[in-house]
Structure formats: C-alpha cells, structure tokens
Residue, then its C-alpha position, 0 to 999 in steps of 0.5 A: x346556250x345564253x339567250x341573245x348572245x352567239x356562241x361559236x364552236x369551241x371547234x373552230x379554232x381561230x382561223x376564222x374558217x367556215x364556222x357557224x355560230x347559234x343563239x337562242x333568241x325569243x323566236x326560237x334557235x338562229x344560226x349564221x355563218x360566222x364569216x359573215x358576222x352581222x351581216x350573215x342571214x339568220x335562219x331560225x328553226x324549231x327547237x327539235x330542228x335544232x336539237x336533231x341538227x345537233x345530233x347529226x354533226x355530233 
C-alpha cells in the first residue's frame, strides 16, 4: 500500500458501490467508506488489526 494515497479494491468494479478504500498513513492503517469520499470518516487501526481484517474477507 503507498503511504497517503487510497487504494480501492480492484474488486469493486466501477459502479461505485459499497466499497471500502485503505491507506497507510503516519498513524497507522485508515479505512473509509469510498462512497462517501473525502467527506467519509477514517477509522484508524493497528496494523495486526488490519492485517487480521485482511485475512477475514479474504
């Protein structure tokens, strides 16, 4: 994952639906809903949160 920049599922498809995107930023992993963009709240979580929510939806 590039720090700072939001990355989308390459899943998602193109339609915009109910998607989340990730970034890795200086306090560790964020995630957003991507419908909502810019104006999305961010959830920040430790990175072995992240990497075991990664292993769940896998």
């Amino acid at each position: 994952m590039t720090p700072g920049k939001w990355r989308k599922s390459s899943r998602s498809g193109g339609s915009g639906g109910s998607c989340v995107e990730a970034r890795l930023a200086a306090v560790g992993p964020q995630v957003r809903d991507s419908k909502l963009g810019d104006g999305s709240p961010i959830l920040t979580v430790s990175r072995s949160e992240f990497a075991a929510l990664i292993e769940l939806v896998k």
